[in-house]
C-alpha positions as a Markdown table, in Angstrom:
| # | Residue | x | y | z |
|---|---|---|---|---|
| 1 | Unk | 0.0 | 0.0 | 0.0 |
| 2 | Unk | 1.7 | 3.1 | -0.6 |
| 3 | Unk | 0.9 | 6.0 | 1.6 |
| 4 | Unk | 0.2 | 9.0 | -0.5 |
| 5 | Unk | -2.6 | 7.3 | -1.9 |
| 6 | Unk | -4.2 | 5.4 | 1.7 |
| 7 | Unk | -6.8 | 7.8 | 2.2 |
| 8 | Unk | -7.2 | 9.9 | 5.4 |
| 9 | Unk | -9.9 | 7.7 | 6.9 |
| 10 | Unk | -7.9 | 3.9 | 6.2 |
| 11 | Unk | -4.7 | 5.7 | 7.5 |
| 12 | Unk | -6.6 | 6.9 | 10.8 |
| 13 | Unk | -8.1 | 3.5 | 11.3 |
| 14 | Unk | -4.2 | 1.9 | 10.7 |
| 15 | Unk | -3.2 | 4.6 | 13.5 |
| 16 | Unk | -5.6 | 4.1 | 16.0 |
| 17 | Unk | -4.1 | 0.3 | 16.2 |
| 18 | Unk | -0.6 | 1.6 | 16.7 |
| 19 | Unk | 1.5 | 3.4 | 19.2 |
| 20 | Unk | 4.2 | 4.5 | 17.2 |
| 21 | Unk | 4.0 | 4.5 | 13.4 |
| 22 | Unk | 6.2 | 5.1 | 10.6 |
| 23 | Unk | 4.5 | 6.5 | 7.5 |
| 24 | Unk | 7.1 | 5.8 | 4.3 |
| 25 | Unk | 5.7 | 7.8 | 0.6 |
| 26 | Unk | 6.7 | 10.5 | -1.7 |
| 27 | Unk | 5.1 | 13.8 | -1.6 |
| 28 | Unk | 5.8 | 14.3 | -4.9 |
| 29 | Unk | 3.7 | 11.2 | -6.1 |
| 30 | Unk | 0.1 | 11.1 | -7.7 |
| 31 | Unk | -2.2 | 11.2 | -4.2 |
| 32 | Unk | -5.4 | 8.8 | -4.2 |
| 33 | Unk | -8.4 | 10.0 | -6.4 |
| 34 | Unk | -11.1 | 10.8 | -4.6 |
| 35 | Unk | -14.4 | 10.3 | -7.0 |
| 36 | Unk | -16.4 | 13.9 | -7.4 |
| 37 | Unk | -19.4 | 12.4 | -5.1 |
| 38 | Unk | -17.4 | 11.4 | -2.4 |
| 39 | Unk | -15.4 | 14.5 | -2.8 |
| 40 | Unk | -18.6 | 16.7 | -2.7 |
| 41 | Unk | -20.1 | 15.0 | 0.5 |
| 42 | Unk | -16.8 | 14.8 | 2.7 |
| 43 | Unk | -16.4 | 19.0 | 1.9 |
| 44 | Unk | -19.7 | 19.2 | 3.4 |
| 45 | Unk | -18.9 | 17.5 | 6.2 |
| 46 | Unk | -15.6 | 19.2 | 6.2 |
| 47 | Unk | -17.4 | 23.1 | 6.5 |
| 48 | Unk | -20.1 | 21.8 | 9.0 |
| 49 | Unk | -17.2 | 21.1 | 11.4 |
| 50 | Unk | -15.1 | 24.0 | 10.3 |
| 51 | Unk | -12.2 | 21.3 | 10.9 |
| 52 | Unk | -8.2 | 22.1 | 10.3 |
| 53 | Unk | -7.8 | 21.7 | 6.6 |
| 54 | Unk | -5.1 | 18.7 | 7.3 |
| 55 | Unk | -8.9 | 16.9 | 7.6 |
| 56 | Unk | -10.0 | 17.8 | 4.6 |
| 57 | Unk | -10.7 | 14.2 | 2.6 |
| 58 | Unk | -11.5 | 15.3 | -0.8 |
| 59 | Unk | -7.6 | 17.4 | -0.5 |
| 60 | Unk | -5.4 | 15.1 | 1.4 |
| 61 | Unk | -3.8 | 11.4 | 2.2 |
| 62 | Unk | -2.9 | 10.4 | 5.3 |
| 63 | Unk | 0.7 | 11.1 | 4.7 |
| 64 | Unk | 0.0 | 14.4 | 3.5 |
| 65 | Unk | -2.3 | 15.1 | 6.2 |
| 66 | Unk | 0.5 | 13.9 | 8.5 |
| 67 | Unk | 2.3 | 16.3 | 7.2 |
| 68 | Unk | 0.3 | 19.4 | 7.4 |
| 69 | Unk | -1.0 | 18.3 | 10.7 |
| 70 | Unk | 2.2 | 18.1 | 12.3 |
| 71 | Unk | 4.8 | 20.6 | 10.5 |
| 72 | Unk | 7.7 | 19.5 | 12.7 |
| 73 | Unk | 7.1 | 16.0 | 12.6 |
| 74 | Unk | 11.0 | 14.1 | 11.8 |
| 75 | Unk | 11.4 | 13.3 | 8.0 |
| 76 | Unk | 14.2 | 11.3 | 6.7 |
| 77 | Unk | 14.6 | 11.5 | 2.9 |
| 78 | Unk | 15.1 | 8.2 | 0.5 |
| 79 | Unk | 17.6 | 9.8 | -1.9 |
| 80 | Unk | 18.9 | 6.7 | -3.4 |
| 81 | Unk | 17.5 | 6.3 | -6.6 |
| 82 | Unk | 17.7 | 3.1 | -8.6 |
| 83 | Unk | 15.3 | 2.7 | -11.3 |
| 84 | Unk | 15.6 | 5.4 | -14.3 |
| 85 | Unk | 18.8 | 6.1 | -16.5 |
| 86 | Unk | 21.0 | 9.2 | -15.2 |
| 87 | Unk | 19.2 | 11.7 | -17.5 |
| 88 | Unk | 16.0 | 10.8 | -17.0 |
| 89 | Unk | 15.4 | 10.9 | -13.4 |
| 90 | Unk | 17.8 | 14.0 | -13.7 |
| 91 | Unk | 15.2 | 16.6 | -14.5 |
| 92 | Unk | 13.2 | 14.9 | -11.6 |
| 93 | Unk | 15.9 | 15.2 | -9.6 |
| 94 | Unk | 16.3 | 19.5 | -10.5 |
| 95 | Unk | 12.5 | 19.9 | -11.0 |
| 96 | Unk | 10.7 | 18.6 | -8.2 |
| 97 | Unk | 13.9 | 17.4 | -5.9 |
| 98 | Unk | 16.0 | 20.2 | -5.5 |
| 99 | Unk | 18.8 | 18.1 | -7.0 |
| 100 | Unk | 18.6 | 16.0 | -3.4 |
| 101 | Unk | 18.4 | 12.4 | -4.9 |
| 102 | Unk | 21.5 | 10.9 | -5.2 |
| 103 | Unk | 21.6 | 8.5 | -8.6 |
| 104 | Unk | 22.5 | 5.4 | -8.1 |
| 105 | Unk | 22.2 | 4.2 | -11.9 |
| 106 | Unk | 24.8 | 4.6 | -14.4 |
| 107 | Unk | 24.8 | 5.6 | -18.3 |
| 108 | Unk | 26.3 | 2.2 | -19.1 |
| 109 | Unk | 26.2 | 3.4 | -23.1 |
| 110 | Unk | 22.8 | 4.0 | -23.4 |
| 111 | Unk | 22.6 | 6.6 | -25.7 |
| 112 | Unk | 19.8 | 9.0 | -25.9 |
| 113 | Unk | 17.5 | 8.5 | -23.3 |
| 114 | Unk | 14.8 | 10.9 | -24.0 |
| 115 | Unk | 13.4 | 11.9 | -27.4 |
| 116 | Unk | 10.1 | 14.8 | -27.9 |
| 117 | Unk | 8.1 | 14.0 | -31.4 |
| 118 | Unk | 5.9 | 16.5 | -32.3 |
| 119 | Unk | 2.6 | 16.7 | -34.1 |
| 120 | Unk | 1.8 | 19.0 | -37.0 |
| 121 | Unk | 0.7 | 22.2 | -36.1 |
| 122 | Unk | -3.6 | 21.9 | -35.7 |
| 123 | Unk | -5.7 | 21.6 | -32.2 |
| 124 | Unk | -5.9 | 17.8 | -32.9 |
| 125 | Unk | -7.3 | 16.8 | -29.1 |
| 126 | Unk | -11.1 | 16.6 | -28.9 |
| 127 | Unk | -11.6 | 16.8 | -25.2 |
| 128 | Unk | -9.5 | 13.9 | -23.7 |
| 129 | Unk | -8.9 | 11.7 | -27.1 |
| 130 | Unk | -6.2 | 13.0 | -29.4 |
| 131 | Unk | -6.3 | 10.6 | -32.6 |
| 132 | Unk | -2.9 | 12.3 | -34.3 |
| 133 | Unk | -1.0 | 11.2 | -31.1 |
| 134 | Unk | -2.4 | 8.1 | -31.4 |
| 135 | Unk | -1.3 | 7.7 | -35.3 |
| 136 | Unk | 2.3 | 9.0 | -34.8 |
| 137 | Unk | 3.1 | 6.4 | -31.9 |
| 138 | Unk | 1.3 | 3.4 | -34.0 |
| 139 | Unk | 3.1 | 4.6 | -37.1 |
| 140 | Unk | 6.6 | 6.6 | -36.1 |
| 141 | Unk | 7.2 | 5.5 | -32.1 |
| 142 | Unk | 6.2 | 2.0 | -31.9 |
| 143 | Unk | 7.9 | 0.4 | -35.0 |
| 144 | Unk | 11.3 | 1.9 | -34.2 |
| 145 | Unk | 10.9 | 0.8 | -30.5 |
| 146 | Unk | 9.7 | -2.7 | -31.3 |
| 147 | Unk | 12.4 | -2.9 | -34.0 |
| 148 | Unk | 15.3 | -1.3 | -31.7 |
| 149 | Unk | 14.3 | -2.5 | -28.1 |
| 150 | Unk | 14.6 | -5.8 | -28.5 |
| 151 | Unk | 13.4 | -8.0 | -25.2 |
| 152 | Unk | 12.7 | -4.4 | -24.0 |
| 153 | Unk | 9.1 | -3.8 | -22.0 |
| 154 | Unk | 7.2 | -1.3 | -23.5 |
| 155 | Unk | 4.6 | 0.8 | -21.7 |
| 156 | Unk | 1.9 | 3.8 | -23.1 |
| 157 | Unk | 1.0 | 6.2 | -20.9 |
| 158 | Unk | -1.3 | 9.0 | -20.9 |
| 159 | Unk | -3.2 | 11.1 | -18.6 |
| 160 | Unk | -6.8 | 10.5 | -19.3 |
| 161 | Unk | -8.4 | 7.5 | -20.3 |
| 162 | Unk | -10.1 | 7.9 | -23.0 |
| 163 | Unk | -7.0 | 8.4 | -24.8 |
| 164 | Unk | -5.9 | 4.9 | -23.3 |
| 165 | Unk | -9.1 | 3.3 | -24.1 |
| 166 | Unk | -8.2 | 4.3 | -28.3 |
| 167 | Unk | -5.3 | 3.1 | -27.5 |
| 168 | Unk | -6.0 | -0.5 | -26.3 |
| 169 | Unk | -8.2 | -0.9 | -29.2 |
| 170 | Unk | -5.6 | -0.3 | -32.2 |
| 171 | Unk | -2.1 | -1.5 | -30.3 |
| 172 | Unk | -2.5 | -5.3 | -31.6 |
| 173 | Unk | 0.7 | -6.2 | -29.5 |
| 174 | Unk | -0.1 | -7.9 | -26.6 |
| 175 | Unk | 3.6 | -6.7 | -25.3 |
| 176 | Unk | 3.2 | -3.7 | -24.8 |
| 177 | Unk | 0.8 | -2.3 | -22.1 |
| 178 | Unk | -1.3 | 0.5 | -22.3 |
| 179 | Unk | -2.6 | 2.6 | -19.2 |
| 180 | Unk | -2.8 | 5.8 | -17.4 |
| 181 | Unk | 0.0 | 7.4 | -15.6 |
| 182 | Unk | -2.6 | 6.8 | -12.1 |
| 183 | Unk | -2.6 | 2.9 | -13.2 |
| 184 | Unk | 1.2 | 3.4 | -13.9 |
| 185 | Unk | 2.0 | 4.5 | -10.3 |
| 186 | Unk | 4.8 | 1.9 | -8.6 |
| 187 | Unk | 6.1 | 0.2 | -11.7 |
| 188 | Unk | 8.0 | 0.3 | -14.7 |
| 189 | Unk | 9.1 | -0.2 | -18.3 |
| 190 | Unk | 12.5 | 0.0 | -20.0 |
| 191 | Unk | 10.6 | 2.2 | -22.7 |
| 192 | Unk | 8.0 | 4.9 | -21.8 |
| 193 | Unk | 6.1 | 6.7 | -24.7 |
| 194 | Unk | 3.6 | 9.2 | -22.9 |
| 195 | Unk | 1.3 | 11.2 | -25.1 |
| 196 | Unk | 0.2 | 14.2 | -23.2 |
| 197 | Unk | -3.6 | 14.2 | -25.4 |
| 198 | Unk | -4.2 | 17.9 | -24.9 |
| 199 | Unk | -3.9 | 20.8 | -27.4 |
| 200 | Unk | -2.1 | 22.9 | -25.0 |
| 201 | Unk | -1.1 | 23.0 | -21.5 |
| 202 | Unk | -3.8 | 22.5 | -19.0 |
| 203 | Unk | -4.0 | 22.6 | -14.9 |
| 204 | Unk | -4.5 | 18.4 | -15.0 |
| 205 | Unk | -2.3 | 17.3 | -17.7 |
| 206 | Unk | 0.6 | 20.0 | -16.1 |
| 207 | Unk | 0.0 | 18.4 | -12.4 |
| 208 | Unk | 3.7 | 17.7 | -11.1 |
| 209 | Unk | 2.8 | 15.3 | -9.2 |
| 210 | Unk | 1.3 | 13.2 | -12.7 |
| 211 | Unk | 4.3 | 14.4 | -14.8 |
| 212 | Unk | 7.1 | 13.6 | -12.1 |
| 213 | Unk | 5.0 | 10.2 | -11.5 |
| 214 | Unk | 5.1 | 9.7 | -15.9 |
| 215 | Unk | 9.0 | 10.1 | -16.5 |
| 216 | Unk | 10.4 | 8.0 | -13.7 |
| 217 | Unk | 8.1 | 5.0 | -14.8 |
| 218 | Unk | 10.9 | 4.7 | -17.3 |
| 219 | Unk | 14.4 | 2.5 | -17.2 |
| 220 | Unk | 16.1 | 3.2 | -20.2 |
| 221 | Unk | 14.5 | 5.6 | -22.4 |
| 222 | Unk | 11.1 | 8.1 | -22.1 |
| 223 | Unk | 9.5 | 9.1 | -25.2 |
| 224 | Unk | 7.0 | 11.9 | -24.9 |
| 225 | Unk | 4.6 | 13.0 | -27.9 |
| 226 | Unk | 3.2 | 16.8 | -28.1 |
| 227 | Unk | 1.5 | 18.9 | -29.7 |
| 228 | Unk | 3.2 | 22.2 | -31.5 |
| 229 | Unk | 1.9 | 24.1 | -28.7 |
| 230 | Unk | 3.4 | 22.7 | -25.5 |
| 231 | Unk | 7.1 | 23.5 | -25.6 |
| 232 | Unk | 5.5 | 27.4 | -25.5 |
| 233 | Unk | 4.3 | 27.7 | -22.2 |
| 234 | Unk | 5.9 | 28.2 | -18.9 |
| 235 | Unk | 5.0 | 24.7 | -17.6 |
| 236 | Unk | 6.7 | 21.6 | -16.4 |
| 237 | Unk | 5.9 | 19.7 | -20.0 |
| 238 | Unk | 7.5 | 23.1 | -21.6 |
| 239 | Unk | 10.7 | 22.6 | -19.0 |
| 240 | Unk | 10.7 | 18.8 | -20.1 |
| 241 | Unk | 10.5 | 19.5 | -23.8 |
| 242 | Unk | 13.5 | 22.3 | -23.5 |
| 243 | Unk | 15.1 | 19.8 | -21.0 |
| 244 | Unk | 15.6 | 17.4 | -23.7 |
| 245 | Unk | 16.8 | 19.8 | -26.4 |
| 246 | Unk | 19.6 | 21.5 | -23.9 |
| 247 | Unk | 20.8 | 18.0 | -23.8 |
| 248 | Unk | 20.5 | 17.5 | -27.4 |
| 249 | Unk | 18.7 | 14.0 | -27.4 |
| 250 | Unk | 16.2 | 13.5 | -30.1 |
| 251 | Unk | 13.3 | 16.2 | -31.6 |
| 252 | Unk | 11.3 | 14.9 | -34.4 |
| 253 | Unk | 9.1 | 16.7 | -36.1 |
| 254 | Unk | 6.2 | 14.1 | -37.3 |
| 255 | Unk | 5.8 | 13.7 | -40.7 |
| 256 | Unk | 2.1 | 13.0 | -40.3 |
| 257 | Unk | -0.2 | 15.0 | -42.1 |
| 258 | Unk | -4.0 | 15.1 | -42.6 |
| 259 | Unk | -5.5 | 17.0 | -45.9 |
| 260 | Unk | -7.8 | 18.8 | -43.3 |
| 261 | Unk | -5.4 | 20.3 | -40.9 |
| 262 | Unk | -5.5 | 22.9 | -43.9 |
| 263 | Unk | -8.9 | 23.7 | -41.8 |
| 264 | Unk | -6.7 | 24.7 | -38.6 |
| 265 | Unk | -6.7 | 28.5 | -38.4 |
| 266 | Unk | -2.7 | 28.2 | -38.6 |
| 267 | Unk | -3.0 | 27.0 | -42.2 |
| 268 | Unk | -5.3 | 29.5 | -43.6 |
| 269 | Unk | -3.3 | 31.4 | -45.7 |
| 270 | Unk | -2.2 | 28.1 | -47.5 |
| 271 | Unk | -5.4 | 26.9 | -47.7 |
| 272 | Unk | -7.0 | 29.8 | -49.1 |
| 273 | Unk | -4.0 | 29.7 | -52.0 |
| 274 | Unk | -4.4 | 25.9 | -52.8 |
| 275 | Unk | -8.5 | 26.3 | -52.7 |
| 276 | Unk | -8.3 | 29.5 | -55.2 |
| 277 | Unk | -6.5 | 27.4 | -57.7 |
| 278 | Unk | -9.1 | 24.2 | -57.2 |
| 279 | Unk | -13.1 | 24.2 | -57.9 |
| 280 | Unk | -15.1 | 24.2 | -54.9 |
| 281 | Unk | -17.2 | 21.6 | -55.4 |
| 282 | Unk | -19.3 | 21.7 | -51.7 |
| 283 | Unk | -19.9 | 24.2 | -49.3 |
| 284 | Unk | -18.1 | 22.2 | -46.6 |
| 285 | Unk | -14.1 | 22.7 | -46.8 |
| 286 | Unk | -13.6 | 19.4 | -45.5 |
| 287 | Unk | -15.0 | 17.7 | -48.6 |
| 288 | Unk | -13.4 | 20.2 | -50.8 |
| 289 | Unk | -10.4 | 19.0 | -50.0 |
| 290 | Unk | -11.4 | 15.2 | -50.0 |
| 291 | Unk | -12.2 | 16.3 | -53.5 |
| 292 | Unk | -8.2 | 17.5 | -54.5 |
| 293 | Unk | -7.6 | 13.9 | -52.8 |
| 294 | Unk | -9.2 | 12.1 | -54.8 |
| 295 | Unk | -8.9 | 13.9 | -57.9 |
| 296 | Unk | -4.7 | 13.5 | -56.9 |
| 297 | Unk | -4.8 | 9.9 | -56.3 |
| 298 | Unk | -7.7 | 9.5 | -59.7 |
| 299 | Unk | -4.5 | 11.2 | -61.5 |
| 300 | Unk | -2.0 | 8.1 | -60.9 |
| 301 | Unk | -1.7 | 5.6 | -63.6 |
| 302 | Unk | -3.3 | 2.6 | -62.5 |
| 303 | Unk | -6.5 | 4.6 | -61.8 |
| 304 | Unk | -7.0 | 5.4 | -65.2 |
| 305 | Unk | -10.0 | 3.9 | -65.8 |
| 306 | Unk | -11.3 | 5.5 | -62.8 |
| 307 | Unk | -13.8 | 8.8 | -62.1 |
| 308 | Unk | -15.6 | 10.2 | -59.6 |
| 309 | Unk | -19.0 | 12.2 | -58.6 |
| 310 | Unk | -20.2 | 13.9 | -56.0 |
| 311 | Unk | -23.6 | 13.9 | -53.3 |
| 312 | Unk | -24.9 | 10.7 | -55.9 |
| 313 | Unk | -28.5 | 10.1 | -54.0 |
| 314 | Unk | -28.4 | 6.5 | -52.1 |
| 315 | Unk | -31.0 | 4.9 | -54.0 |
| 316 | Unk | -29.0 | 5.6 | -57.5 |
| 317 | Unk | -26.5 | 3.4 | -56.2 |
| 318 | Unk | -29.3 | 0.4 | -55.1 |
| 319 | Unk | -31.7 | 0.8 | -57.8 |
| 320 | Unk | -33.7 | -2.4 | -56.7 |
| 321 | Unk | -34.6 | -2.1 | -52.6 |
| 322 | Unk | -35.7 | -6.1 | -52.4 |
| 323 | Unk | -32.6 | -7.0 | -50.3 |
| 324 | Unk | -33.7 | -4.0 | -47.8 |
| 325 | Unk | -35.7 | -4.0 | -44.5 |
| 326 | Unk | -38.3 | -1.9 | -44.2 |
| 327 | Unk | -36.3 | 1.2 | -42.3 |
| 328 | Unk | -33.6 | 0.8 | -44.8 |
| 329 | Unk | -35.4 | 1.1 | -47.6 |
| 330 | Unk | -37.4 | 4.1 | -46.2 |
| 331 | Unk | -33.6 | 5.5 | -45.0 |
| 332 | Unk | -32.2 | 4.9 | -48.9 |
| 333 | Unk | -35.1 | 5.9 | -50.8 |
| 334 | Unk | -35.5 | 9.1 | -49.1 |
| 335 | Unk | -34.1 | 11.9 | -51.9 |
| 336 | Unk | -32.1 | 13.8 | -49.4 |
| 337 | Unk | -30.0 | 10.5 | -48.4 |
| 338 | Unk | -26.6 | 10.8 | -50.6 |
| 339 | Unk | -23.2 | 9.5 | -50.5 |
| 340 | Unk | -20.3 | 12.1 | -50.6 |
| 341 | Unk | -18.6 | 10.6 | -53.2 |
| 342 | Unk | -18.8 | 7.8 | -55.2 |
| 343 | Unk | -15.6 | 6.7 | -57.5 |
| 344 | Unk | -16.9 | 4.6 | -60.5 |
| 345 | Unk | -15.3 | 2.8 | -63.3 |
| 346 | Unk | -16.0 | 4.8 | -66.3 |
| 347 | Unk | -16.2 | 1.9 | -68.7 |
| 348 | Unk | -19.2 | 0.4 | -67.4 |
| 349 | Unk | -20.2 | 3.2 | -64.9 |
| 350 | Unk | -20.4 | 0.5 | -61.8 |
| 351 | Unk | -19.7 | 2.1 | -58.2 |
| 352 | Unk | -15.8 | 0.8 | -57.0 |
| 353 | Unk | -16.0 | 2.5 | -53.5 |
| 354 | Unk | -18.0 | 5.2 | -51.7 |
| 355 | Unk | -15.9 | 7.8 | -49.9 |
| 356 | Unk | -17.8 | 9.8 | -46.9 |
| 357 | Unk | -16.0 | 12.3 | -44.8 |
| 358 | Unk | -17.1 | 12.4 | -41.6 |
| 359 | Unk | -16.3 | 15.4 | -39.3 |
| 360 | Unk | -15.6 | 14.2 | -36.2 |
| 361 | Unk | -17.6 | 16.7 | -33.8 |
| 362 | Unk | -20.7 | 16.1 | -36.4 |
| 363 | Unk | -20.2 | 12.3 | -36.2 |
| 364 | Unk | -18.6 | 11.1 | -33.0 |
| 365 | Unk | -21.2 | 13.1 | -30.7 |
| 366 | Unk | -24.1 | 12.6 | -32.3 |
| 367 | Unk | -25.5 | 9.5 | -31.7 |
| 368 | Unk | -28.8 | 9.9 | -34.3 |
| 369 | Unk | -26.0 | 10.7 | -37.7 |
| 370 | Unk | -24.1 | 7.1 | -36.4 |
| 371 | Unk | -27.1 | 5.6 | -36.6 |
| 372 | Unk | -27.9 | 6.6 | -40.2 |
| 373 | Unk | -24.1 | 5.8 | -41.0 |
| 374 | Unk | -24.5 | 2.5 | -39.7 |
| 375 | Unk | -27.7 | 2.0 | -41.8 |
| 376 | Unk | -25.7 | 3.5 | -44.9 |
| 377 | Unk | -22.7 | 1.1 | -44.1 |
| 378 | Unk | -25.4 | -1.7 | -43.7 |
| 379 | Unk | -27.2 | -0.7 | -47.1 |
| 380 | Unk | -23.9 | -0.9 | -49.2 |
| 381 | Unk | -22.5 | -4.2 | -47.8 |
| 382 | Unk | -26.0 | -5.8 | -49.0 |
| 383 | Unk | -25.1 | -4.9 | -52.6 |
| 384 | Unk | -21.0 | -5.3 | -52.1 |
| 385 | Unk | -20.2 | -1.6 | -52.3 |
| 386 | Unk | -17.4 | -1.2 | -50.7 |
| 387 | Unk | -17.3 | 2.3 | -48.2 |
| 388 | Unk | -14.2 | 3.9 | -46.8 |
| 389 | Unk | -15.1 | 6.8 | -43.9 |
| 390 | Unk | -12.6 | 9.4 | -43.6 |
| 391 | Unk | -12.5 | 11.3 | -40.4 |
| 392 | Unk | -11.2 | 14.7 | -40.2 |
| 393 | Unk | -9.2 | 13.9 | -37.1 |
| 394 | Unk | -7.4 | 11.4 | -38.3 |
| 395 | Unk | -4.8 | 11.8 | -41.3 |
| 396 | Unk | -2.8 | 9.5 | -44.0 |
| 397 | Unk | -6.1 | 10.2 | -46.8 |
| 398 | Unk | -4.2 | 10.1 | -49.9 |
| 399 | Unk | -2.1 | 6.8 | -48.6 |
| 400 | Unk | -5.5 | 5.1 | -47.5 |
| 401 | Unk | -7.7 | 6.1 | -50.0 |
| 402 | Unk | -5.0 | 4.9 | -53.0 |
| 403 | Unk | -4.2 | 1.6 | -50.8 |
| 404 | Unk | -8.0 | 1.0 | -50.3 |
| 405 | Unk | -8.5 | 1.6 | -54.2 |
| 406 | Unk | -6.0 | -0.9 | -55.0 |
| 407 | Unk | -7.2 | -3.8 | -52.8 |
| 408 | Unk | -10.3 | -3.2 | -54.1 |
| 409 | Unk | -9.2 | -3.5 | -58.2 |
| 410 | Unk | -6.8 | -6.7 | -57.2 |
């Protein structure tokens, strides 16, 4: 059981057994989570008692009740440390230590412990979920990890679990674990990629406590992915990020791009001059540019044969609605049901693949539009149409579309 997080009332009942007591944590380790209902109904309690705020459940553990309680109580500090490569527990050891930890692990040739890979520039978080983090470590972290760290245990962290929840469902390696930094608490991995989710620095991502608790999870190396933003700020992820620069360990800049981060107010200068040059074919940007994707990838030789049109009503596409239910067929017939593109062969003018682009704030939160795509998706598997969705939070388009294309044609 480890102290900072034993709550004040388990502690108290530990204490009333004992006559002396020694209470061992780290004060500058993640404290227990209270839940908000519990937290709510102990502050009540808390202001009907006008108690000393070393009481306060919702605020404290026992040992840093303890603490508070009884400012001269004797404190011994651990300071052997034994876990994390030299460098990495090094910027524990100046940021929240005041250098008093004395490092018992050496370099032993282990190059470039810490490395900082950067998203494109775009607010790519939705709340807690963060699908361009999630791309560059399945397509840029993992496979040089996995290819490089050998026998090496690999653990995903991140602050919120949502963002481990996407997670878990697209890492198909059962080797490495995914999990919160809170879950994370007490052990360890050789290799640490933690992906920070947010857009820029917030209060909860920031806490020292969860950011102190994230880097010294890590034995040999700690890789953190950011957003543009976060090396900006005054913060301890901004002091991490310019940490790991000073020392000159590694920076990259990922090379993963959407079409529709040309929608991100940093990109509207270049948007507006690729846009003026192309037809506007809808008055949504996001499928205008779907459009220059597919017209780009339409352009390649072994889509020659291929052509495409836009908003072509459902029941086009069907013609006959015997192999439909009877809310399917009043779903497809309906004239204002269309497909956002449809990319057909222009020999015989049969449908290859329906494209729809699905913006994310439209589509993930709106629980009536999935249920008319999952009719749509329904509809076109009964008469082997094949659909790719295209999120605008997610990126690789051209790569997908041509790779989905050519599947399709073999």
């Amino acid at each position: 059981m480890r102290p900072h997080r034993v709550d004040i009332v388990t502690g108290a009942l530990a204490l009333s057994c004992a006559k002396q007591a020694l209470i061992v944590g780290d004060l500058m380790q993640l404290p227990n989570v209270v839940p908000e209902n519990i937290a709510e109904e102990t502050n009540q309690i808390y202001h009907k008692f006008t108690l000393h705020s070393a009481y306060r459940y919702a605020e404290h553990s026992i040992l840093s009740s303890i603490v508070k309680l009884y400012e001269d109580v004797p404190r011994t500090l651990l300071k052997e440390h034994y876990r994390c490569h030299p460098k990495i527990i090094g910027f524990c050891n100046q940021k929240f230590y005041n250098n008093d930890l004395i490092v018992m692990t050496e370099e032993k040739g282990r190059e470039k412990p810490l490395a900082v890979y950067k998203t494109a520039k775009g607010n790519h978080a939705r709340g807690n979920y963060n699908q361009r983090q999630i791309d560059v470590i399945l397509q840029e972290v993992l496979p040089q990890q996995i290819s490089s760290s050998g026998e090496q245990s690999i653990g995903t962290i991140a602050p919120y679990r949502l963002q481990t929840k996407k997670l878990k469902e697209t890492v198909r390696d059962g080797n490495i674990e995914v999990d919160t930094v809170h879950k994370f608490q007490g052990r360890q991995k050789h290799v640490i990629i933690l992906t920070t989710v947010s857009n820029k620095v917030n209060e909860f991502v920031d806490n020292p406590n969860l950011i102190n608790v994230a880097i010294s999870r890590a034995i040999d190396k700690l890789i953190i992915v950011v957003s543009d933003e976060e090396n900006k700020h005054n913060s301890n992820i901004g002091d991490l990020i310019r940490y790991i620069e000073y020392n000159n360990y590694e920076f990259i800049n990922s090379s993963i791009y959407s079409v529709f981060d040309l929608l991100y107010h940093s990109y509207s200068e270049r948007l507006f001059s690729i846009m003026k040059k192309k037809k506007h074919v809808s008055e949504y940007e996001s499928e205008n540019l779907m459009n220059v994707v597919i017209e780009d990838v339409l352009k390649q030789p072994e889509f020659q044969n291929l052509d495409r049109v836009m908003h072509q009503p459902l029941k086009m596409l069907i013609r006959n609605p015997e192999n439909l239910d009877d809310a399917e067929c009043q779903y497809a017939m309906n004239i204002s049901t269309h497909t956002d593109f449809v990319i057909f062969n222009k020999l015989d003018k049969m449908p290859v693949l329906v494209v729809e682009v699905d913006g994310y704030a439209f589509h993930a939160n709106n629980p009536k539009q999935l249920e008319k795509d999952k009719i749509k998706d329904t509809i076109l598997q009964k008469y082997e149409i094949p659909i790719l969705r295209i999120k605008t939070n997610e990126s690789g388009e051209e790569m997908r579309l041509r790779d989905k294309l050519l599947q399709i044609l073999k």
